[in-house]
Rosetta silent file (secondary structure, phi, psi, omega in degrees, C-alpha in Angstrom):
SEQUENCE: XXXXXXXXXXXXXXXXXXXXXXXXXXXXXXXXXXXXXXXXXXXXXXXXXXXXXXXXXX
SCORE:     score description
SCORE:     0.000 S_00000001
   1 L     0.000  121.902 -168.106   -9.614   -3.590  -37.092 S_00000001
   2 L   -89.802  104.888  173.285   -7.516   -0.773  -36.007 S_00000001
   3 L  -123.167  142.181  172.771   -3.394   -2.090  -35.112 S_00000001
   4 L   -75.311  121.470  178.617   -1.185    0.480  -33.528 S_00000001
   5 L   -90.846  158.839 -144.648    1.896    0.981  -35.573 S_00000001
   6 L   -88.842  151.448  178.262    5.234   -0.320  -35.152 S_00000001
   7 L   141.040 -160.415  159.484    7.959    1.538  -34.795 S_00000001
   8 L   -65.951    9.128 -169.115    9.019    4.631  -32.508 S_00000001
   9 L   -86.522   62.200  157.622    5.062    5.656  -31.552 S_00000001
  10 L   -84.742  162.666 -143.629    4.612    4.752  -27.916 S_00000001
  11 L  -149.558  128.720 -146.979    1.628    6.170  -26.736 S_00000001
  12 L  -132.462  144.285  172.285    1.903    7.171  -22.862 S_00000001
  13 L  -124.958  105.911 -166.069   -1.322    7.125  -20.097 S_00000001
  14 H   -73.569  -10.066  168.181   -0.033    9.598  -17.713 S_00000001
  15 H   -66.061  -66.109  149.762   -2.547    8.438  -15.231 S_00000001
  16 H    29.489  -93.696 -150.583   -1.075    5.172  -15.805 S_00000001
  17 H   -48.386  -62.153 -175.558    1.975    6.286  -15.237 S_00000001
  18 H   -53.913  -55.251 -168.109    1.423    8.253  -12.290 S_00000001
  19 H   -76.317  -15.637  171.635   -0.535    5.405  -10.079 S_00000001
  20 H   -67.614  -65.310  148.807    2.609    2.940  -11.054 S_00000001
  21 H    -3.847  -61.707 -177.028    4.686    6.060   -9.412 S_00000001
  22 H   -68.226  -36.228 -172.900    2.285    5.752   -5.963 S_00000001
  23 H   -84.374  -10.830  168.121    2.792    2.323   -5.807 S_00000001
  24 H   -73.333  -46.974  177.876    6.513    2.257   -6.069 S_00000001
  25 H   -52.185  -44.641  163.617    6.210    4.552   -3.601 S_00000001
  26 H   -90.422   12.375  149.999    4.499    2.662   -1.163 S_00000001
  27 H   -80.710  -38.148 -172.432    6.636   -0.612   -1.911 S_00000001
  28 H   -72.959  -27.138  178.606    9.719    1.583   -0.778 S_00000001
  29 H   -69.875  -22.502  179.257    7.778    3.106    2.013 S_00000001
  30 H   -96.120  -61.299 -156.354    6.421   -0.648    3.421 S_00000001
  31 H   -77.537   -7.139 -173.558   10.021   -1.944    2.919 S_00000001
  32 L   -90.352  -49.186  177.274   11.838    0.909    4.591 S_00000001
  33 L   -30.458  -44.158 -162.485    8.771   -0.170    7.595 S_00000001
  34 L    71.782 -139.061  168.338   10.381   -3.689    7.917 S_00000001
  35 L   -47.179  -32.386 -171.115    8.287   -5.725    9.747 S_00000001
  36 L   -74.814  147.940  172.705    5.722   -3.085   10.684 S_00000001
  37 L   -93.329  158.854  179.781    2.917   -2.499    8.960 S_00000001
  38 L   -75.855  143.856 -163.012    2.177    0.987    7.445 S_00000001
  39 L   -92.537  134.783 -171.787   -0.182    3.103    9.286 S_00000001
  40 H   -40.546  -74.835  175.599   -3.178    4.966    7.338 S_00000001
  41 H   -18.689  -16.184  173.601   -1.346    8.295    8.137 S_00000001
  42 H   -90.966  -43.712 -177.402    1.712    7.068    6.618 S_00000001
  43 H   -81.191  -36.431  154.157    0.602    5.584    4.057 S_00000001
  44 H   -66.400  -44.408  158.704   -1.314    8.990    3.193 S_00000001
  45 H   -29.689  -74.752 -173.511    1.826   10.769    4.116 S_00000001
  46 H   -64.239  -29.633  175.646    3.511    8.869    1.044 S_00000001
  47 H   -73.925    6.386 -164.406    0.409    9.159   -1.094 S_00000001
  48 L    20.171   61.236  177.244    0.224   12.775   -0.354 S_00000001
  49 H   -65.167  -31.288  173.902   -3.538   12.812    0.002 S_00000001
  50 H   -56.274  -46.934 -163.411   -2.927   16.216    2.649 S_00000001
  51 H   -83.252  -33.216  179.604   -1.430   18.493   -0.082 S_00000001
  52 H   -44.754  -50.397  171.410   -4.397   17.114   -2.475 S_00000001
  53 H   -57.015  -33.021 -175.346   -6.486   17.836   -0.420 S_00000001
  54 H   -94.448   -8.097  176.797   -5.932   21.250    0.594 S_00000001
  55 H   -70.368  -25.542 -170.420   -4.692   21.865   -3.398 S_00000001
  56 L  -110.844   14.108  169.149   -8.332   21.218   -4.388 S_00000001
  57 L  -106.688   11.324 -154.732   -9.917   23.525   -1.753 S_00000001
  58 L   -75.956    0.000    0.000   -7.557   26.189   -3.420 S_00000001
């Protein structure tokens, strides 16, 4: 059995990291909404699925 050791070691999962990042994003973006709900277009708008997209036809 394999234990991670204690200490100053954190060990970081930048995808992790990154999809906690989108989803903060889209709690501030649905609470700045108010009542409304977010629209797909918006909600890609915060995920910035447009720049991905055209970044991966590059």
């Amino acid at each position: 059995m394999h234990v991670a050791p204690v200490g100053g070691t954190a060990v970081q999962d930048h995808v992790a990291l990154a999809e906690i990042e989108l989803c903060g994003e889209l709690i501030i973006a649905a609470s700045a909404a108010h009542e409304e709900r977010l629209s797909l277009e918006s909600i890609d708008e915060v995920l910035k699925v447009a720049e991905e997209r055209d970044s991966s036809r590059d």
